[in-house]
VMD Tcl script that builds the backbone (N, CA, C; Angstrom):
set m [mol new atoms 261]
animate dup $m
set s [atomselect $m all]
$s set {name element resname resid chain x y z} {
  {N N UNK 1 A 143.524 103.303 144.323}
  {CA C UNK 1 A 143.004 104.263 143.387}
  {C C UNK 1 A 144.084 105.297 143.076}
  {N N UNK 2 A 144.245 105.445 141.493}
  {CA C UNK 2 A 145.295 106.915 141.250}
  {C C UNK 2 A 144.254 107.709 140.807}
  {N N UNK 3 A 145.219 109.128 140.872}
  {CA C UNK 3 A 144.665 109.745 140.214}
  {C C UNK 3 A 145.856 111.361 140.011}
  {N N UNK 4 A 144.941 111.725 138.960}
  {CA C UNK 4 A 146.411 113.190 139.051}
  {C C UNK 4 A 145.720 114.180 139.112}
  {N N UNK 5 A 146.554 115.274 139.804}
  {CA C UNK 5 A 146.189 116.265 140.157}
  {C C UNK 5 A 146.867 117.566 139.538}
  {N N UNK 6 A 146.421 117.936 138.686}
  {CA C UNK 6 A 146.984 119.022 138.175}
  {C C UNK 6 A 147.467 120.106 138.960}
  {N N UNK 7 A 148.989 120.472 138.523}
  {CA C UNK 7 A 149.228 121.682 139.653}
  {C C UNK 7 A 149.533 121.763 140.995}
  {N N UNK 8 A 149.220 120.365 141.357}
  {CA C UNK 8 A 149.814 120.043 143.038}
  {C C UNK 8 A 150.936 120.606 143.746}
  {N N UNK 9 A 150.392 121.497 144.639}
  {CA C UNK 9 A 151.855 122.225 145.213}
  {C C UNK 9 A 152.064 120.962 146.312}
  {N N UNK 10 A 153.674 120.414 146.438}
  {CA C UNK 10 A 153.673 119.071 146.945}
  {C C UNK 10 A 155.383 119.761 148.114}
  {N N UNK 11 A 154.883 119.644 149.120}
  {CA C UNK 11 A 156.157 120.223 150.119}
  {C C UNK 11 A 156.474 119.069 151.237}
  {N N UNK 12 A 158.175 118.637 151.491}
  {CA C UNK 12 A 158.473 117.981 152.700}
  {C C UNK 12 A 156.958 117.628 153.781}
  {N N UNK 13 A 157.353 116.143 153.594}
  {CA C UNK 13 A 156.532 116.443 155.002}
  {C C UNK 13 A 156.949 116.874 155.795}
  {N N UNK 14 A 158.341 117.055 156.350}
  {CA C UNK 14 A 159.027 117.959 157.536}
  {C C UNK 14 A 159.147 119.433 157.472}
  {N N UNK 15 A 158.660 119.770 156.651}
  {CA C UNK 15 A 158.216 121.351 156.601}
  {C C UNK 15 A 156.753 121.482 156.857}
  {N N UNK 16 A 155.921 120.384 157.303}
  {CA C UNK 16 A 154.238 120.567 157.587}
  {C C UNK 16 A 154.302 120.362 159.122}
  {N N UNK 17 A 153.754 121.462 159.804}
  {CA C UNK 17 A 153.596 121.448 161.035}
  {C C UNK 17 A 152.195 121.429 162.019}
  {N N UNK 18 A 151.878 120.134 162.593}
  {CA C UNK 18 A 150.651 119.847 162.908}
  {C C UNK 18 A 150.535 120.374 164.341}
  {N N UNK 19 A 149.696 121.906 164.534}
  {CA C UNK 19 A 149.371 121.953 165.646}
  {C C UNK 19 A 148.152 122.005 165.856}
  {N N UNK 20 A 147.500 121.412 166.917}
  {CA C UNK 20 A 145.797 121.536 167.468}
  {C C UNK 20 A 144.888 120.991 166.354}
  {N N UNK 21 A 145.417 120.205 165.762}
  {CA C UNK 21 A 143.998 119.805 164.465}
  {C C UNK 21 A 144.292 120.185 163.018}
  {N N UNK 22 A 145.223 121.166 163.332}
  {CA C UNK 22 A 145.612 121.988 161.707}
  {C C UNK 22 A 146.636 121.837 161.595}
  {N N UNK 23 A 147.266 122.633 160.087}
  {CA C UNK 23 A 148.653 122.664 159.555}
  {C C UNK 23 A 149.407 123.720 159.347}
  {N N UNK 24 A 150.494 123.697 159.637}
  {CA C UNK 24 A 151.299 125.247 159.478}
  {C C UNK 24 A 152.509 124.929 158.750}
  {N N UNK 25 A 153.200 126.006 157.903}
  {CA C UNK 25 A 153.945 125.620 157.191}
  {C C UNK 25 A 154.906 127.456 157.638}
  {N N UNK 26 A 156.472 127.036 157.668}
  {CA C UNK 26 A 156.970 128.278 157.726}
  {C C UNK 26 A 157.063 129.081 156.406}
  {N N UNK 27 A 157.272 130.306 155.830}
  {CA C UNK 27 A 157.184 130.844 154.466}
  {C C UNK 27 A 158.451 131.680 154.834}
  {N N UNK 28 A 159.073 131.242 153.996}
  {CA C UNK 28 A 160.294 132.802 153.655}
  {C C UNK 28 A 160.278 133.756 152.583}
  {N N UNK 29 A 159.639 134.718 152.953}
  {CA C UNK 29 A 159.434 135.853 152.176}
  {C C UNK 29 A 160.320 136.384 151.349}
  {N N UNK 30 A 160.441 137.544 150.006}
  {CA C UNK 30 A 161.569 137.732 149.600}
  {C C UNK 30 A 162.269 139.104 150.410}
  {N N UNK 31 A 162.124 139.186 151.482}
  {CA C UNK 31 A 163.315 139.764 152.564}
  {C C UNK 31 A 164.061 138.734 153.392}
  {N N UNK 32 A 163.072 137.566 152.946}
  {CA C UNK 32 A 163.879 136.312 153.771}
  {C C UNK 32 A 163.637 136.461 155.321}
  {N N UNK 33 A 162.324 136.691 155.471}
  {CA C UNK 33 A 161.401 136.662 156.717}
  {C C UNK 33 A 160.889 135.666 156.599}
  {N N UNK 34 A 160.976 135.503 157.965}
  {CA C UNK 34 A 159.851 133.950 158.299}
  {C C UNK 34 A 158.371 134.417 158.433}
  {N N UNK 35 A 157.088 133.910 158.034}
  {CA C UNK 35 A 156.207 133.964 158.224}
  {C C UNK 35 A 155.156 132.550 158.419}
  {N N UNK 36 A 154.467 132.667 159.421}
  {CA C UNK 36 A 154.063 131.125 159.660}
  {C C UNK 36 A 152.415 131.326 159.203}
  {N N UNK 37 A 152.010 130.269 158.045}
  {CA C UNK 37 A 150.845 130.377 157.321}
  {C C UNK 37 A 149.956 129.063 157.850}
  {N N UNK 38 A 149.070 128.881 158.268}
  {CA C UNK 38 A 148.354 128.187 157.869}
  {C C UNK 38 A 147.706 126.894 156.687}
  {N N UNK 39 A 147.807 126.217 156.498}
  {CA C UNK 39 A 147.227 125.468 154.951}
  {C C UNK 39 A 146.656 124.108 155.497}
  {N N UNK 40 A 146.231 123.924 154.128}
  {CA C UNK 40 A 145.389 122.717 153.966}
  {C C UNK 40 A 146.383 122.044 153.271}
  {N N UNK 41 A 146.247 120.116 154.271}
  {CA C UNK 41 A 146.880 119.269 153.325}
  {C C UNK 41 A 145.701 118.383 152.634}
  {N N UNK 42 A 146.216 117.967 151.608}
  {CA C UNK 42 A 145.651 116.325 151.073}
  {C C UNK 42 A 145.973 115.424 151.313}
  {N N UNK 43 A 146.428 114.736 150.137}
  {CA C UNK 43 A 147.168 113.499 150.240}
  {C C UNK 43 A 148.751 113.276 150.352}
  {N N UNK 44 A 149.227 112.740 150.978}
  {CA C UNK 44 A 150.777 112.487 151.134}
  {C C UNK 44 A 151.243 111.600 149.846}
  {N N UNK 45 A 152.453 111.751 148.969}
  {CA C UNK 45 A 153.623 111.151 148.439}
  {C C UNK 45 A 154.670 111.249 148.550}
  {N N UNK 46 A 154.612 109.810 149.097}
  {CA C UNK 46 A 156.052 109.157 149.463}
  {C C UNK 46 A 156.193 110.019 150.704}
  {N N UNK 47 A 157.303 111.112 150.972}
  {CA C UNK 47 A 157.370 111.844 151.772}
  {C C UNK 47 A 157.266 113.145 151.436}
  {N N UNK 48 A 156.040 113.717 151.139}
  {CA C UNK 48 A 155.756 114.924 150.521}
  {C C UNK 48 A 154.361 115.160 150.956}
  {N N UNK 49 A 153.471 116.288 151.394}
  {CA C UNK 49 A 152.279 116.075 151.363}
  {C C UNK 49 A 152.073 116.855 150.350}
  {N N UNK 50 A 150.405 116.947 149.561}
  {CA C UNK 50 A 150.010 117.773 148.508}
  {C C UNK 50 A 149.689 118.871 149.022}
  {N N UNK 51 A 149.817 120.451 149.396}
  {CA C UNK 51 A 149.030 121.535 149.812}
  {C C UNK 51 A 148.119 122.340 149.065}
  {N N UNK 52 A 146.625 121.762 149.439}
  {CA C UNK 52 A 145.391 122.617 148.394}
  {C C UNK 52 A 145.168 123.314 148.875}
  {N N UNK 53 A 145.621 124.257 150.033}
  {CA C UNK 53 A 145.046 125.592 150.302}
  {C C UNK 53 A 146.177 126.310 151.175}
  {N N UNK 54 A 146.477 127.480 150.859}
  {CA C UNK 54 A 147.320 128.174 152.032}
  {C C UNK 54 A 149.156 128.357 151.392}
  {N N UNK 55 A 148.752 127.957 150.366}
  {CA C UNK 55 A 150.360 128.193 149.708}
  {C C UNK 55 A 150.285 128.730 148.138}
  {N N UNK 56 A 150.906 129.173 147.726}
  {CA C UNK 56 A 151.475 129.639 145.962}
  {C C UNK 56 A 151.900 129.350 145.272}
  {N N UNK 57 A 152.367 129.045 144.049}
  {CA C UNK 57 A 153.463 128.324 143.417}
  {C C UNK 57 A 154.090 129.462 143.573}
  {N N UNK 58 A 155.823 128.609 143.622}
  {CA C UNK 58 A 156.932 129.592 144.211}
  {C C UNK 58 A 157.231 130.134 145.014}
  {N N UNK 59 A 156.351 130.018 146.314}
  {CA C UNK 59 A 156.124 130.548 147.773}
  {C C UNK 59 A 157.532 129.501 148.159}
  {N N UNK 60 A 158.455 129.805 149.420}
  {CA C UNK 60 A 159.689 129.095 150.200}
  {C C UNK 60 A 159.166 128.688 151.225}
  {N N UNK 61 A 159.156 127.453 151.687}
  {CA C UNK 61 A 158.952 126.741 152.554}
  {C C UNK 61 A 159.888 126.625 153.471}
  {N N UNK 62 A 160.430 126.272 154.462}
  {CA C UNK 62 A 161.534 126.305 155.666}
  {C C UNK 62 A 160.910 124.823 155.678}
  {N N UNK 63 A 162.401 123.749 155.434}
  {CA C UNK 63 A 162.382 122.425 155.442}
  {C C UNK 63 A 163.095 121.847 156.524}
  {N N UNK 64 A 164.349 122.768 157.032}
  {CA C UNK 64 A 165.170 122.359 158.328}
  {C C UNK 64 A 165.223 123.242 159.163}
  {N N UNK 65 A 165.376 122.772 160.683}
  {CA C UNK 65 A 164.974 123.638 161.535}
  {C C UNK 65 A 163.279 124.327 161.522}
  {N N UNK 66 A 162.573 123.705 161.018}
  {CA C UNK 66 A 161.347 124.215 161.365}
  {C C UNK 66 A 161.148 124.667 162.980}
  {N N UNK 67 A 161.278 124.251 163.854}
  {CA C UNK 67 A 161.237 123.995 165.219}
  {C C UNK 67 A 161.871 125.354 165.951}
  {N N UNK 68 A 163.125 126.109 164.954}
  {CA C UNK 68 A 163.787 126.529 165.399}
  {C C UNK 68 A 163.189 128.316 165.215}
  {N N UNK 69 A 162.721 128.769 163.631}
  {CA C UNK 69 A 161.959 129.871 163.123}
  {C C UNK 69 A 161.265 130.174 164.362}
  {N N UNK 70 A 161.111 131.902 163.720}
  {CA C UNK 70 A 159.976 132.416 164.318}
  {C C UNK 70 A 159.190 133.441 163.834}
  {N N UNK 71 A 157.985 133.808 163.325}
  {CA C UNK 71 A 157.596 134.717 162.536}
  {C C UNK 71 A 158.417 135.647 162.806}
  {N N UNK 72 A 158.725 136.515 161.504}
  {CA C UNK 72 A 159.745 137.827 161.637}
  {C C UNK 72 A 161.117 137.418 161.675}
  {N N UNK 73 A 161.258 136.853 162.099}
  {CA C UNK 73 A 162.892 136.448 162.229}
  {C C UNK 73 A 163.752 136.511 160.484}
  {N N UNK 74 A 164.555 136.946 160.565}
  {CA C UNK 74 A 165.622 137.032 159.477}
  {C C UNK 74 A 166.305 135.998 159.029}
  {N N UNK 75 A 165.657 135.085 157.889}
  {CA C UNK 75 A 166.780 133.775 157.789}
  {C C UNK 75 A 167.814 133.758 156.515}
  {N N UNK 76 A 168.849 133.203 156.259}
  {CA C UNK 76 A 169.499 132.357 155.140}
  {C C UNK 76 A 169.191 131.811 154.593}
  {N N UNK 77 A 167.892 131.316 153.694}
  {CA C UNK 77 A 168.014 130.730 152.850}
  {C C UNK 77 A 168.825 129.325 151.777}
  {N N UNK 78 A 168.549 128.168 152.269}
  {CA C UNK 78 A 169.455 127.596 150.929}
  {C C UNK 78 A 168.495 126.265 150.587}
  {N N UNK 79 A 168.663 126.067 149.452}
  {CA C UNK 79 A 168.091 125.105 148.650}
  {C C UNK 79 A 167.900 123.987 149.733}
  {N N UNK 80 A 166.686 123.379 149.483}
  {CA C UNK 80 A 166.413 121.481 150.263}
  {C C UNK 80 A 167.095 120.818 149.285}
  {N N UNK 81 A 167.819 119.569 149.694}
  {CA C UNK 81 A 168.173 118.465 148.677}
  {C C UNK 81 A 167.447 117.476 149.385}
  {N N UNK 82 A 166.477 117.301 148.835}
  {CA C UNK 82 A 165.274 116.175 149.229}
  {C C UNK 82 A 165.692 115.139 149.114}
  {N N UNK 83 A 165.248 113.575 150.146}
  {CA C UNK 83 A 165.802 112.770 149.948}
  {C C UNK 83 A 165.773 111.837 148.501}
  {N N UNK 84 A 166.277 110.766 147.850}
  {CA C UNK 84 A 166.024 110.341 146.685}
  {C C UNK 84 A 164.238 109.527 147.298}
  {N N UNK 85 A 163.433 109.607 145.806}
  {CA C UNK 85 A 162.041 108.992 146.118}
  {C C UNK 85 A 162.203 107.247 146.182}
  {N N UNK 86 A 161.745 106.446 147.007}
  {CA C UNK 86 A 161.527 105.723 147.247}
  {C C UNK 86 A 160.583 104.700 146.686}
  {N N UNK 87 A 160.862 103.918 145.753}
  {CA C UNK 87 A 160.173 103.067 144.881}
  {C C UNK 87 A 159.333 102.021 145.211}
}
mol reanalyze $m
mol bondsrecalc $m
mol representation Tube
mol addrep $m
């Protein structure tokens, strides 16, 4: 079954962090603070999941080193180069 979803905020799956049942995603604020949010996933593409709850359009996600953040912490910033999609 397809279907489209208008508006799909769609982030790494290696930026979705599954603890206890739920999902956490790191956020870099524009001081470039880490903040660790909560969200809802949907459905996964390819290697992306869809997030319907708990994120913004234009909100920064932390894609490497997730493991490593910590709320508050002061990061650098730089672009993901996602891998090419897989056909």
């Amino acid at each position: 079954m397809i279907r489209v979803q208008q508006g799909a905020l769609l982030v790494p799956q290696r930026a979705v962090s599954e603890l206890q049942g739920g999902y956490q995603v790191a956020i870099v604020d524009g001081e470039n603070k880490v903040n660790i949010r909560t969200v809802t996933v949907g459905d996964r593409v390819g290697s992306e999941w869809v997030v319907s709850d708990g994120l913004k359009p234009g909100e920064r996600v932390v894609a490497e080193g997730v493991q490593k953040v910590r709320p508050g912490m002061l990061v650098n910033p730089k672009p993901y180069a996602a891998e090419p999609a897989v056909r």
